[in-house]
C-alpha positions in Angstrom: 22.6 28.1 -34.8 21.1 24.5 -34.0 20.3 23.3 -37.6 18.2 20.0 -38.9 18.8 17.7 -42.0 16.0 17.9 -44.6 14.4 14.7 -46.0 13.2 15.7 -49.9 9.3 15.1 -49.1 10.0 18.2 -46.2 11.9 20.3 -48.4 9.4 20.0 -51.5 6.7 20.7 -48.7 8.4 23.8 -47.5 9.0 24.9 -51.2 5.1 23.9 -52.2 4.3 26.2 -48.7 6.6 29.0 -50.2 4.9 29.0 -53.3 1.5 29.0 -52.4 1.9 31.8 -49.5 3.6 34.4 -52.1 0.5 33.8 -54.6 -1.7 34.1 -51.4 0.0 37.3 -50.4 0.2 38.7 -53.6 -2.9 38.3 -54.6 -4.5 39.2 -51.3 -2.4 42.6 -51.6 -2.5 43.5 -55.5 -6.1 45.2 -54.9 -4.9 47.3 -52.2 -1.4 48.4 -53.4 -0.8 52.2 -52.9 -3.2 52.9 -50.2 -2.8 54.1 -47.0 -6.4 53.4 -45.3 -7.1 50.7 -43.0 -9.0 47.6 -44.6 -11.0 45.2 -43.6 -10.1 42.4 -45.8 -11.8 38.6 -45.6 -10.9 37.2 -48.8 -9.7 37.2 -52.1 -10.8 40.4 -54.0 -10.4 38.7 -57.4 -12.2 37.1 -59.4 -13.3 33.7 -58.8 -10.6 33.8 -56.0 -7.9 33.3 -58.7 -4.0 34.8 -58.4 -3.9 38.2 -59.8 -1.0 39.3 -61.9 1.6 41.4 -59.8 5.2 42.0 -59.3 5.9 40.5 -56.4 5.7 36.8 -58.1 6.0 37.4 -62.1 8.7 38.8 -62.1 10.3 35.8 -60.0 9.0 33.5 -62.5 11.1 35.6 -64.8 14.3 35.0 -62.9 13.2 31.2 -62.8 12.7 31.4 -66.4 16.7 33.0 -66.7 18.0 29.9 -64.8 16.7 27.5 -66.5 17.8 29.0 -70.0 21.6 30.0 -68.1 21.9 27.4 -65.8 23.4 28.0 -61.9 26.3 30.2 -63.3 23.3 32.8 -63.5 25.0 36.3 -63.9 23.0 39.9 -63.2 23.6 40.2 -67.1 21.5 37.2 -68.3 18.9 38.3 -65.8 19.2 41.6 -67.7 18.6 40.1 -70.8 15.8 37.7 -69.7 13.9 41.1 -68.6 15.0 43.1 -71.4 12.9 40.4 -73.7 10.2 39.7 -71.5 9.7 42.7 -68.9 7.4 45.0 -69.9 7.0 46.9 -66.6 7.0 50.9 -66.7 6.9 52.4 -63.6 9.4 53.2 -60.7 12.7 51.1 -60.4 11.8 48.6 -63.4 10.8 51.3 -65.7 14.2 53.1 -65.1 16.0 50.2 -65.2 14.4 49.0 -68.7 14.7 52.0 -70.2 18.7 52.6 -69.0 19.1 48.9 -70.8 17.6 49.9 -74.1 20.2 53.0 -73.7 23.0 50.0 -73.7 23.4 50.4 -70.0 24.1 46.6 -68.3 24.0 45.7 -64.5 24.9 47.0 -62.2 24.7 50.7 -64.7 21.0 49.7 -64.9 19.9 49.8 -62.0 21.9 53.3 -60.9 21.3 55.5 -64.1 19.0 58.4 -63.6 16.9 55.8 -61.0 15.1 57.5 -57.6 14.2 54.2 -57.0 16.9 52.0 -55.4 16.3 52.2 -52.0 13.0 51.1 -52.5 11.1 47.1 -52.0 11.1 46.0 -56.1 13.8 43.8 -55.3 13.4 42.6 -52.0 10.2 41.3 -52.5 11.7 39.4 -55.4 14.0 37.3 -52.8 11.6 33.8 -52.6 13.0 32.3 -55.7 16.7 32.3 -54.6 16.3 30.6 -51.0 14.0 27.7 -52.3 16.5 27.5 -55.2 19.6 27.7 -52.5 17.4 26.1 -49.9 20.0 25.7 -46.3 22.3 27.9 -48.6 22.3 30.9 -47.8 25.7 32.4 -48.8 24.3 30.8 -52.5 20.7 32.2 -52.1 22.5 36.0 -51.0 24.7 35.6 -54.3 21.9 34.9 -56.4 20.0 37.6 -54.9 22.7 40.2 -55.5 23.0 39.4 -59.3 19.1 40.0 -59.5 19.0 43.1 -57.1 21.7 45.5 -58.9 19.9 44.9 -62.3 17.7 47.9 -61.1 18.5 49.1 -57.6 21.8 49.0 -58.1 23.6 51.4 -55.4 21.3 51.7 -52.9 19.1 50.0 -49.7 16.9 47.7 -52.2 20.3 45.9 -52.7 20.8 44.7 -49.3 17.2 44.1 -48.5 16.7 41.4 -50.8 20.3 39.5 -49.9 19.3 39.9 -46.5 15.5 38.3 -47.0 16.8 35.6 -49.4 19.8 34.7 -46.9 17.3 34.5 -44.1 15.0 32.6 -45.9 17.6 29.9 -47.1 18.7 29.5 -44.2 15.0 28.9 -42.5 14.9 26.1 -44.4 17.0 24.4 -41.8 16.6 26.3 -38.9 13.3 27.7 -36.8 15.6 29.5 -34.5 14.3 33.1 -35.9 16.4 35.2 -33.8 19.2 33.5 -34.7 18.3 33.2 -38.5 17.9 37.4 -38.5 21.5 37.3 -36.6 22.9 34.9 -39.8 20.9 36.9 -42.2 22.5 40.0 -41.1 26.5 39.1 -41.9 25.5 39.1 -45.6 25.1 43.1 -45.5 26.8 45.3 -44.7 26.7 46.9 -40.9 26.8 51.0 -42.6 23.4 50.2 -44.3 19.7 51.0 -42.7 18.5 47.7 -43.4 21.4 46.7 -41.1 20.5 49.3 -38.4 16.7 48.5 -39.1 16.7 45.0 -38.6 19.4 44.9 -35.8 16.9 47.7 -34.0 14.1 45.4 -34.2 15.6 42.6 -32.9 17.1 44.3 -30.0 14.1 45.9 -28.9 12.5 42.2 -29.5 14.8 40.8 -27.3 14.5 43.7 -24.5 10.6 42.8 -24.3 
């Protein structure tokens, strides 16, 4: 995979760009979560066109938070900590997951115990924050994102689909090549998972027109 050099103006850009599309998407999304119908959306439904609280970037701020208190050697156990003292989420994967670490239960037990959740998207959509930190790292970025995933969907699909998005998205810091960034992406899971199979389908049927 061809890959370019970053000057720090670009990369603070591409971070900045990062940044502002998650809140965009977030906040875009967070009025229609949960429903199936087709809308016809122009603009922000929020008020005054502000972000809008939602998963999808607080609780990223809350894994930026852990960092800076535990510094790069970042373990799945202060991330634990950091959301058993500021997380107050109760439903689905972070609900379980909370309530198996107020039972004592520490990573990767919280995520697995008594959870339905773990093949679901609470942790891949929580994989930004890893590749702009690992930005053109993304063996670094899919380490960081493993310690964050198996805090609560340890065991299952949810795992793999955030190392695979934060891998891919490190490496896209350097690269524009996207087939070849989804090709990279995919060594950091393993090839007996669906995400594997998923994405791999996808990109074969891509490349078959």
């Amino acid at each position: 995979m061809k890959k370019t050099v970053y000057q720090y103006d670009s990369l603070r850009d591409k971070i900045l760009a990062c940044w502002i599309g998650k809140n965009i998407g977030g906040t875009m999304g967070t009025p229609f979560e949960g429903q199936r119908a087709m809308h016809d959306i122009t603009g922000y439904n929020s008020p005054k066109g502000e972000p809008l609280p939602n998963d999808d970037l607080d609780l990223q701020l809350l894994n930026l938070h852990a960092m800076e208190m535990y510094g790069t050697r970042l373990t799945a156990e202060h991330i634990a900590a950091a959301w058993s003292e500021h997380c107050y989420c109760p439903w689905d994967e972070y609900g379980h997951a909370g309530t198996a670490m107020r039972y004592g239960f520490k990573p990767p037990f919280s995520g697995m115990f008594d959870n339905h959740f773990t093949n679901c998207m609470g942790c891949p959509i929580r994989s930004e924050v890893w590749a702009a930190i690992a930005a053109g790292k993304p063996r670094l970025a899919a380490y960081f994102a493993w310690q964050d995933a198996v805090v609560d969907h340890a065991g299952g699909e949810g795992v793999f689909g955030e190392i695979f998005n934060a891998a891919l998205e490190a490496a896209a810091y350097l690269s524009t090549d996207v087939p070849a960034l989804i090709r990279e992406a995919l060594t950091y899971i393993p090839t007996a998972s669906r995400v594997h199979g998923a994405v791999s389908l996808m990109l074969a049927l891509y490349e078959q027109g």
